[in-house]
N, C-alpha and C positions, 0 to 999 in steps of 0.2 A: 501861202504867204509870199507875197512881192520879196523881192530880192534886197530893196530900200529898207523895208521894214525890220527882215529879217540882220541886216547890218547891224541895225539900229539896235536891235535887242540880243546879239554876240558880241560887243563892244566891249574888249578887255580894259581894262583902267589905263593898266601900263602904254597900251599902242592907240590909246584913245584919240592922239595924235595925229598917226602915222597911216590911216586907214586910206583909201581910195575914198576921195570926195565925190561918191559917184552921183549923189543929187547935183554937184555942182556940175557936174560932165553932163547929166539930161537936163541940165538949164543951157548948158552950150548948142547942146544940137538944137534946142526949141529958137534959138536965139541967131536963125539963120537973115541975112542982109541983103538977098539978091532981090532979084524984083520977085514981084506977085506970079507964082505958078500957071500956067495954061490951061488947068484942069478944071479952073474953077473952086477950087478948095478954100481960096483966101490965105495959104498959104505962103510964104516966100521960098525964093529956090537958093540950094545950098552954094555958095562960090567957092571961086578955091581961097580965097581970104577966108573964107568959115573954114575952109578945110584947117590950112595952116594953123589958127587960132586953135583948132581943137587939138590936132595934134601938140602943139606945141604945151597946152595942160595937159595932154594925154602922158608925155615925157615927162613931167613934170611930176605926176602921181608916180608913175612907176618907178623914177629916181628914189623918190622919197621913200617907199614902200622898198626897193631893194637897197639904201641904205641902212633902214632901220634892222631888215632882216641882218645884214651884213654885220653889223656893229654887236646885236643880240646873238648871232650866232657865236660872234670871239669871246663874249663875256661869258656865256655857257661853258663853253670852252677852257677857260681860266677857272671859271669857277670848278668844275670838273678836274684840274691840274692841281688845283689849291687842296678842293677834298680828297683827292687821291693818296698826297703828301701828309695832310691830317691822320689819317686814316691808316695808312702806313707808321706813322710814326704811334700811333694809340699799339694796335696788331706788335709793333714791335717792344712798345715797354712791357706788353702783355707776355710776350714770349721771349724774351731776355731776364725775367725778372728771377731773383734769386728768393731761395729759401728762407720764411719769415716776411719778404717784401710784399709792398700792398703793389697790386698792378690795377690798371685804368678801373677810375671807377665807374658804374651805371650811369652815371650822371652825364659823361664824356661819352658812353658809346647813344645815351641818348638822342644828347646834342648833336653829334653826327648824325645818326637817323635823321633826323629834323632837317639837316642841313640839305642834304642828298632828297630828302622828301621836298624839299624848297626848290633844289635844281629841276626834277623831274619835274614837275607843275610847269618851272619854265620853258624846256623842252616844250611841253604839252599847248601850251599856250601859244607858243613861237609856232607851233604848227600848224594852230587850228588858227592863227593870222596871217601865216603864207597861203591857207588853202581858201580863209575866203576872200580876200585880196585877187589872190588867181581867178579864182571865180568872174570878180567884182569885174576884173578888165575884160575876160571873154563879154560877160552880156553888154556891157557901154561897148563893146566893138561891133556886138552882134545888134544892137540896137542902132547904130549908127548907120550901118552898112544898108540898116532897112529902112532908116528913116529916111536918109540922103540919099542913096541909091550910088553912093562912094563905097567901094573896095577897098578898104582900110587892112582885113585879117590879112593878107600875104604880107602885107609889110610890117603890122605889128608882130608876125611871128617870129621876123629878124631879130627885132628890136629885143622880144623877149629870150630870144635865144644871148643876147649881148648881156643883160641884166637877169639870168635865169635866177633869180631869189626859188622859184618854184623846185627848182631840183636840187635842193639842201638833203642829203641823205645822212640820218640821224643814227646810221646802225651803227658805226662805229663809237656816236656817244651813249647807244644804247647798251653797249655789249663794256662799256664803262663803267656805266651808272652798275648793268647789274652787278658786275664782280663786286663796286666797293658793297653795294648796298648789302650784298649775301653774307660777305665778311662783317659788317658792323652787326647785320640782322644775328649773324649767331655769335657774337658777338669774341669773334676771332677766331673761329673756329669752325671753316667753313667744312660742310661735309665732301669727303674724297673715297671715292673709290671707281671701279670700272659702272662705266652708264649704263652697261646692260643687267648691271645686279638687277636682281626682285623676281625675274624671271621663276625662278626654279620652287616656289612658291607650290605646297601642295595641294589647297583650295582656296584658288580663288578665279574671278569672274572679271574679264577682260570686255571693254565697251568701248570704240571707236566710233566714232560720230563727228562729219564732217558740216564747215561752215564757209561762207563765202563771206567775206567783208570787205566794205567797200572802201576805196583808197582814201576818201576822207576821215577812215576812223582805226588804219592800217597802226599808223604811229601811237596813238591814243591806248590802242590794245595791245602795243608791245609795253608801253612803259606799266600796265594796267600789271600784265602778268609778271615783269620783272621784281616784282614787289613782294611775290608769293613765291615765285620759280626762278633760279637764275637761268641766266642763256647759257650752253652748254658748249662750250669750246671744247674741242678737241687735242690741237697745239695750243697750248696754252703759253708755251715758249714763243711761237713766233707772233710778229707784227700782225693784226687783223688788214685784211684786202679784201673790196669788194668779192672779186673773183671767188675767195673762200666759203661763199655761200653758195654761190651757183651747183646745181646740180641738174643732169643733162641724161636724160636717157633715148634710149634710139628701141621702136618699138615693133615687132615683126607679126605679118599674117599672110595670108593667102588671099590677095588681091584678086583672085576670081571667085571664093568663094564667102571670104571674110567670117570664114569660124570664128576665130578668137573673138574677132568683136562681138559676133552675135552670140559667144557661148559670154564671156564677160558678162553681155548687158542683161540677157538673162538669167543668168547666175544661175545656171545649170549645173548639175551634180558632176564636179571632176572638171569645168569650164580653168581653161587657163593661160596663161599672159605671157608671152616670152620679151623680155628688154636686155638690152646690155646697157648700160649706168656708169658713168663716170661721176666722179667730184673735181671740181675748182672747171680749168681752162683746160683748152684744147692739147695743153705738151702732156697729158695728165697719161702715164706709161699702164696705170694697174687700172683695168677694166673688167667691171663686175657684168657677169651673165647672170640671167635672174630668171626662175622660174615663177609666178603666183598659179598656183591652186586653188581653187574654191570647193568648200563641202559645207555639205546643207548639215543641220543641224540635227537632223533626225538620225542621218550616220554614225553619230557619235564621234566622230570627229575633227577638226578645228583646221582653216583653213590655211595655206601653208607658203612660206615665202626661203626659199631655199637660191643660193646661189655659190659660186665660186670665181676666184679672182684668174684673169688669164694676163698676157702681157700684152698691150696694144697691138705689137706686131706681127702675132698671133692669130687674132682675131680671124682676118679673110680668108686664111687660109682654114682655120677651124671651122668657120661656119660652112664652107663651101666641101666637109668633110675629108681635105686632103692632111688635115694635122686629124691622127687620132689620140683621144682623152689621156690615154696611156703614154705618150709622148709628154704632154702636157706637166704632168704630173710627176716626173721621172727627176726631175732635180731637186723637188716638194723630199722624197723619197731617199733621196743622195743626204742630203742635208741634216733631215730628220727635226725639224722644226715643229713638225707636225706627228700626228700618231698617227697608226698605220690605219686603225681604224677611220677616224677621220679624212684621211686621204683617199680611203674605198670609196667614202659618200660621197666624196666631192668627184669623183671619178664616174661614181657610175648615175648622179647627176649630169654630168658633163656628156654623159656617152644616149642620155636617156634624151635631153636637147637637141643635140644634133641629127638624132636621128627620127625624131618629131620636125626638124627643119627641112631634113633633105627628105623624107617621105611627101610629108604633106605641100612642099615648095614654099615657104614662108622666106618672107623680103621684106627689108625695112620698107615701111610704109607712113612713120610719124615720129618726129621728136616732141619730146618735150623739155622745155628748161624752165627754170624758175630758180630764185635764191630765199634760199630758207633759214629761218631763225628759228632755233630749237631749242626749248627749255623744259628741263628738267637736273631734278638733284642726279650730283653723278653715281651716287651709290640707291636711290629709291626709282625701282621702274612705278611706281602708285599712280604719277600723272605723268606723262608725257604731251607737252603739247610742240607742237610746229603750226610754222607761219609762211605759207609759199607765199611772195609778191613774186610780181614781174612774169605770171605764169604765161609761156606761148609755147604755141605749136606750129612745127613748122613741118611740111610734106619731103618724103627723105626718097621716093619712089620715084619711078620710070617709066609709066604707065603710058604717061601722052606722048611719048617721042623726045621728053626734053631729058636729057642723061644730067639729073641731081646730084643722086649719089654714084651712077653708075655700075663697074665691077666693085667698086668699096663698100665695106658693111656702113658709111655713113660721109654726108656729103662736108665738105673740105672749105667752102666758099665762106661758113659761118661760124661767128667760135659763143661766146658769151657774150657778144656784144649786143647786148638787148638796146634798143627794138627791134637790130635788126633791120634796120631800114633799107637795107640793099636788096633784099626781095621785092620778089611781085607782089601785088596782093592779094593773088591764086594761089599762094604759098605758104602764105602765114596766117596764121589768126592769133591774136593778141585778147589774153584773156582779162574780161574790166575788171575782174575783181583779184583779192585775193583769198587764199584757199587755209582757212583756220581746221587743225586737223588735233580733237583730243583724244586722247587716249590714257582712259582709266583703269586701274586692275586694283580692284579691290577687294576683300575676302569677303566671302558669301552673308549680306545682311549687311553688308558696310555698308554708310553712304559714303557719296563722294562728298571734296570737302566744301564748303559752306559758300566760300567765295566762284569756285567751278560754277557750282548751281547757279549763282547771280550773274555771272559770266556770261554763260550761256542760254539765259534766258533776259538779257538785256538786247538795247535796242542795238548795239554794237555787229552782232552779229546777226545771220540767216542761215536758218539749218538746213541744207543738202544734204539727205543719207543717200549715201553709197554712191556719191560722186567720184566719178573716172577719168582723170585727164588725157589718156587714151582712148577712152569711148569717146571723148567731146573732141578731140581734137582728129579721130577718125572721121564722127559724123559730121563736121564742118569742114574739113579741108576733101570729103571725095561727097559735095552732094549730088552729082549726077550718078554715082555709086552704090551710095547709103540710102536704103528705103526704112529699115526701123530703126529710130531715133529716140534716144531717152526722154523719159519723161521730164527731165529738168529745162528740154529746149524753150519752151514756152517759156518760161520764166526769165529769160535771160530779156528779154523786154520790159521786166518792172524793175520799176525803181525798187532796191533793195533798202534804202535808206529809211529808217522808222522813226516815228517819234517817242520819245524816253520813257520806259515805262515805269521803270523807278530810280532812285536815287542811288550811282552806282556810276564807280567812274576816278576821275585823280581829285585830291583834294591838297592845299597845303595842310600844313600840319597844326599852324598857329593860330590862324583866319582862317574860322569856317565858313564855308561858302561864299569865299571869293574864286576858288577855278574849280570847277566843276562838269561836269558831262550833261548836264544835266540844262545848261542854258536852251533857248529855243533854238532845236533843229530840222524845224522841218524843211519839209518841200521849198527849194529853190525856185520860185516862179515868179515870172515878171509877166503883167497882163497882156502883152502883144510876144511873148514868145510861145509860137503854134505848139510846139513840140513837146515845150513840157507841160504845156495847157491839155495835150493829149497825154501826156502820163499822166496828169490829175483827173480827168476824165475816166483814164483806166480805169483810177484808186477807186473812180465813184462804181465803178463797174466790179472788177476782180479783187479788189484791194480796199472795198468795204468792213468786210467780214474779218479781214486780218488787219487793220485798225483800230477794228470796234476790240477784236479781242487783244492786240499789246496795251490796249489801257485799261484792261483788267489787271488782277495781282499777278507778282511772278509766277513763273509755271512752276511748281514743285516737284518734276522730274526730267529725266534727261529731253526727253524729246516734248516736251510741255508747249517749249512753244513753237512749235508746229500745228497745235491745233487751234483750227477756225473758229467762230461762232458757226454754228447750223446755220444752213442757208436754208430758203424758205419752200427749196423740196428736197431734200434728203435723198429724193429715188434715186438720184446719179449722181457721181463722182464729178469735182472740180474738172478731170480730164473726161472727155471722149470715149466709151469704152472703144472694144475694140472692135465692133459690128459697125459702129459710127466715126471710126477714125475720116474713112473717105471709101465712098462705097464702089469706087472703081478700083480701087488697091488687088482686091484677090483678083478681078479679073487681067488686070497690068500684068500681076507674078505670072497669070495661067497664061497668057500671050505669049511670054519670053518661052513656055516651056510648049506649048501646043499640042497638036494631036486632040485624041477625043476629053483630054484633061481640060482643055480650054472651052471646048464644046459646051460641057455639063457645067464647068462653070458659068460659062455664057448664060444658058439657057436659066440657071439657078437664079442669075443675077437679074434675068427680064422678069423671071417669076417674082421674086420679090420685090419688084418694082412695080408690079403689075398691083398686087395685094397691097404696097404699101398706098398706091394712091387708091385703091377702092377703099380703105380703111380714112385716108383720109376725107373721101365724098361722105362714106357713112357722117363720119363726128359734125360732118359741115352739116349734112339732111338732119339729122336727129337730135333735136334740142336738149341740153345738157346746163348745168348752172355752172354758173361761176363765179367766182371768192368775191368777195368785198374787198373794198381798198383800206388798208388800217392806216391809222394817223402815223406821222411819226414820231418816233421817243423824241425826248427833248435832249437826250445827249444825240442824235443823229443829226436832231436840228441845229443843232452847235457845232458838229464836225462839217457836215455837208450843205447845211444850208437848204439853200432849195433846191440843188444839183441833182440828177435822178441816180438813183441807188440800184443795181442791179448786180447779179451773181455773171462774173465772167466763165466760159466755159472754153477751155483752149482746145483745137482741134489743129491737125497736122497738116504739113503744103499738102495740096497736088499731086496725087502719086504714091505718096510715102506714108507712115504710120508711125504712133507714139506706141513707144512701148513704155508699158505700166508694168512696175516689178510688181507679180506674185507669188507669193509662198506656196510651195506645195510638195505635201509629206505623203507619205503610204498611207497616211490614217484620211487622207483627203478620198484617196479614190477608194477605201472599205467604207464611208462614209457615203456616197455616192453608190455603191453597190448594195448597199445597208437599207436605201432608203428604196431602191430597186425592187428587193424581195417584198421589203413593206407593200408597196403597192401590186405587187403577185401576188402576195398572202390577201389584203384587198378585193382583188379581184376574184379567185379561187371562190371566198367567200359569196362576193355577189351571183358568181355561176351558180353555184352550188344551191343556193335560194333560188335561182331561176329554173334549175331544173326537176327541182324538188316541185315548184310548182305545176309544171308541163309535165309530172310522169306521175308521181303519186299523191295524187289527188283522186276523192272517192267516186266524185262525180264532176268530169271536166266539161267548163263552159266556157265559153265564149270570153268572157270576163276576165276569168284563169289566164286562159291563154294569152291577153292582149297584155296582164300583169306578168307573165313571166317573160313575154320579150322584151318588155320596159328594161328588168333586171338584166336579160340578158343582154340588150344594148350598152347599156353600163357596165356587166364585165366587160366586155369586146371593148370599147372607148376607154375604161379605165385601163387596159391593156396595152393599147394604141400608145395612151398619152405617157405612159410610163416607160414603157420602153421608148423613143421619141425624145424624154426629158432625159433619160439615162445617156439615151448617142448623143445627144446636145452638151453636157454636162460632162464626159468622158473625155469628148474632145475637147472643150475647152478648158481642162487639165492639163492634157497633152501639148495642146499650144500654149500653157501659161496664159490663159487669156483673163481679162479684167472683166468677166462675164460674172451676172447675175446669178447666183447661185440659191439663191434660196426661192421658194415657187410661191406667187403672190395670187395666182384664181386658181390654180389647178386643184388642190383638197378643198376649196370652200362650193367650186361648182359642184365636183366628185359627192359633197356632203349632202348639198341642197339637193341635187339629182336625186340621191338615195332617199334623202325624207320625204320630197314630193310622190316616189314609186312603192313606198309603204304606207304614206298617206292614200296613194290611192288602192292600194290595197286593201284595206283600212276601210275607204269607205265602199268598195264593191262587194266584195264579201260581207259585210254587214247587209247589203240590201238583198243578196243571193239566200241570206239565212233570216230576211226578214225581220232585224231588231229595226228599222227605220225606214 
């Protein structure tokens, strides 16, 4: 959809006004006055009297769009002050009221609802007309700058920075709206106790499942979940500050060897994460050390995040092993704040870090920050969600000569100031989305609740399981470093933005369907912009099969909408396995390490290159059919038109490899060893007929003979291929590899073999005893 179009049909009533007249700004640039161009085109060339002329309505819109913001932001505001004051005053005749007295009645805590359902919609709307507005001026700048061959973006980025309507940040009337909303929602009677109650729960089944959203629909889905969850403040006493969201961890490995990353990304039995973690800003005194653990699931045990608080000033000297644990903890001890028990764990956590640090040499190598909105009831751990925006990463090491952080556990030039704009760009990476993170515990056979489900199978979000801001922010900031890379790297190149699959999202309370989520949101494309003409191209490529299936029904479980439509060969996975990530990858690892390891890899890799292209000549020489073309459906004709439709397959740089998570238990490799004896037991058999026919037989001929080395060929090859398929299969357990595991010719040749060598049995011996 053109970007004109797409204006035209998100056009709220209220700002119907107030929009960017961007048809009128591509009537300005066609409407150029210099003489006829040199090229021949019939064109005219742009003067700076056109220039002037367009900027000057270019000021003009953007006045008007940041006053309207400006004026709608105070009214929210007010309104917001007013229902605070309501609302308070209802809460307080409720709880002042004496013995016998009527207190507020339904009707009032209604009317409130309503009212605060009224404000949020505004919110919602004020957002979703600063973001396409924002929009609106990027491409008339991007289009100007290509039509006229004028440099306009450096100067409009002043401009915009003088009138920033675009950086309106609503969490302070988010973290507003929820408190009254929670208190009218229960109608003064908001629930209170410690956040981490629910925990201690005898059965039940915990489900974290991460999401990425995009900054167009960040706001959208806070106000979505305030409405079910409040936001969970901590000081509830003091003034909300940006700052109070931020949270900052500084993250440690072994820069020559990068375990951590690589036990993390494949989520190896006992893989684990060392961070130190603060909250708020840089003066921030209590600093948490953190271990993460992982355990597979077949252990019976549950994966584990254990830490303890130290004093900032502490830190360098603890990690560099000259504060030991028992110091530490010596005033914990004096005090008695704490129980002794709990001071042991924290102790000999403390003493079990350090000395994982100073063995293995672990060095801060990555931050990450980001601020986070977290909601949940403070007494029900059931849903837990958070919302990291603003997530970066930024390099905390010392590798290339440039001293970051130096002797300190973390570098000192940066505090919370996001973006961060004072680094290089070797430094940082600034992550486009944000990071929706749920977390469900509920008792065995529960579902989760109703609105979760539509949540997370709307167009709102995109599911990443087992996303690692650590893994991401290692594999992007050391790529000359990092050889295996998650599997979610590819994807950071599509558009995440989908179109609405059902009806779901803010609504007012009065008027139905007047705001909505639901309006047209697709693709922002304007017909001379290359770039996102090649994100639509993508879609017609990789992002076919995940179109066609969001406008199916919602998914009816957690991870529902994750899945594709079937592509039209099923034999491989969306990724690469791992024989076809990039076929020079093992020999690159075998270079760095050399000797006769490199050699046999060598030689393995010409072999197989050698086989792959004579297999290729066969398929060319020996004629083979091939499919028909089918029509296409008439809903494909309606989404794509006549654009070509094809399955994208993402494959990794130069060098490097995607690593594909896969599971693998004990029951993986007796499975594999299971099917080993199978075909022993197999073969045994076909020996055993083979020699049966070469020893005791009454009268041996010629015939006999050539029938028992048939069989006998077939045990030996049945033998070969099996053990063969066992060491292929073994090892790519051992490497976690996203290998083929089930055998598509091997038992159907093995069969046919055997029928044709009974068949001929069959008929020779019939002719040796004369029935034919």
């Amino acid at each position: 959809m053109k970007f004109g179009e797409q204006l035209r049909s998100s056009i709220i009533r209220e700002y119907q006004w107030y929009y960017i007249d961007y048809n009128g700004l591509k009537g300005e640039l066609r409407d150029a006055t210099g003489p006829l161009a040199a090229n021949g085109s019939g064109a005219k060339e742009w003067t700076e009297e056109d220039e002037t002329r367009f900027v000057g309505k270019l000021e003009t819109e953007l006045e008007k769009v940041h006053t309207k913001q400006q004026v709608k932001a105070m009214e929210i505001s007010r309104r917001i002050a007013i229902s605070e004051r309501e609302v308070k005053e209802v809460v307080n005749r409720l709880n002042e009221r004496g013995l016998g007295e009527e207190g507020p009645s339904e009707e009032e805590f209604l009317l409130l609802e309503e009212d605060l359902s009224d404000i949020i919609a505004d919110v919602h709307d004020l957002a979703k007309f600063v973001q396409l507005n924002y929009t609106g001026f990027y491409k008339i700048i991007k289009k100007h700058d290509k039509l006229t061959g004028w440099h306009l973006r450096p100067a409009f980025d002043t401009r915009l920075k003088a009138k920033p309507f675009y950086k309106e940040n609503y969490d302070a009337s988010v973290i507003k709206l929820s408190k009254l909303y929670d208190l009218v929602r229960t109608r003064g009677n908001p629930v209170k106790g410690d956040s981490a109650a629910g925990g201690s729960q005898a059965s039940f089944i915990r489900q974290t499942t991460k999401y990425w959203v995009h900054p167009d629909n960040v706001t959208e889905l806070k106000l979505i979940i305030l409405k079910h969850l409040p936001v969970l403040v901590f000081n509830a006493s003091k003034e909300f500050e940006q700052q109070d969201q931020a949270i900052t961890s500084i993250y440690y490995d072994n820069p020559e060897k990068w375990d951590l990353y690589e036990g993390r990304l494949k989520k190896s039995e006992g893989a684990e994460a060392i961070r130190l973690r603060w909250y708020g800003g840089m003066k921030t005194e209590t600093i948490f050390v953190e271990r993460k653990t992982h355990r597979e699931d077949w252990t019976g045990e549950k994966s584990v995040k254990a830490r303890f608080a130290i004093k900032e000033k502490n830190v360098n000297s603890y990690m560099k092993g000259e504060l030991l644990p028992a110091a530490i903890f010596e005033k914990a001890r004096k005090e008695g704040k704490k129980s002794e028990k709990a001071i042991a764990e924290d102790e000999r956590l403390a003493a079990e870090i350090q000395y994982s640090v100073l063995k293995h040499g672990y060095k801060p190598v990555c931050r990450s920050f980001y601020n986070r909105t977290a909601f949940q009831l403070p007494a029900d751990a059931r849903v837990r969600i958070s919302l990291d925006t603003e997530l970066t990463m930024v390099r905390e090491d010392n590798l290339d000569g440039r001293a970051r952080s130096g002797d300190n556990w973390r570098r000192m030039d940066i505090g919370v100031d996001y973006p961060f704009s004072q680094l290089p760009p070797e430094d940082v990476v600034r992550f486009p989305y944000a990071i929706l993170e749920v977390k469900l515990q509920t008792q065995v056979g529960q579902e989760p609740p109703e609105w979760i489900r539509q949540l997370i199978s709307s167009h709102l979000v995109e599911a990443v399981p087992k996303f690692s801001k650590f893994i991401h922010g290692t594999a992007c900031l050391f790529p000359s470093r990092i050889n295996l890379l998650p599997f979610w790297m590819p994807q950071m190149d599509v558009d995440i933005r989908k179109p609405v699959t059902h009806d779901f999202g803010i609504r007012r309370p009065d008027i139905s369907g007047t705001t909505t989520t639901s309006d047209d949101e697709e693709e922002e494309l304007d017909s001379d912009d290359e770039e996102l003409d090649a994100v639509r191209r993508g879609a017609g490529n990789g992002e076919s099969s995940r179109h066609g299936a969001r406008l199916r029904a919602p998914a009816t479980d957690m991870e529902g909408q994750t899945v594709d439509l079937p592509t039209a060969n099923d034999d491989f996975p969306i990724y690469d396995s791992d024989d076809e990530y990039d076929e020079n990858y093992e020999l690159e690892e075998a270079r760095r390490v050399g000797g006769w390891h490199y050699y046999r890899i060598l030689f393995s890799s010409k072999a197989s290159a050698a086989a792959s292209g004579a297999w290729s000549v066969l398929k060319y020489i020996i004629p083979h059919p091939h499919g028909s073309e089918i029509p296409r459906s008439d809903r494909l004709q309606t989404l794509f038109r006549n654009s070509r439709i094809q399955t994208k397959r993402f494959s990794a740089p130069p060098g490097k490899k995607i690593y594909v998570p896969v599971r693998v238990e004990p029951k993986v490799y007796f499975a594999a060893e299971r099917t080993f004896l199978g075909w022993i037991e197999y073969s045994i058999y076909i020996g055993t007929i083979a020699t049966t026919l070469l020893n005791f037989g009454d009268h041996p001929t010629p015939t006999a003979f050539w029938i028992a080395g048939i069989f006998t060929f077939l045990a030996i090859f049945s033998l070969l291929y099996s053990v063969g398929i066992y060491l292929y299969r073994s090892r790519s357990i051992r490497n976690r590899k996203a290998a083929r595991y089930y055998d598509r010719w091997g038992p159907s040749v093995l069969c046919v073999a055997l029928f044709v060598a009974a068949g001929f049995n069959f008929v020779y011996e019939g002719r040796e005893r004369k029935y034919w």
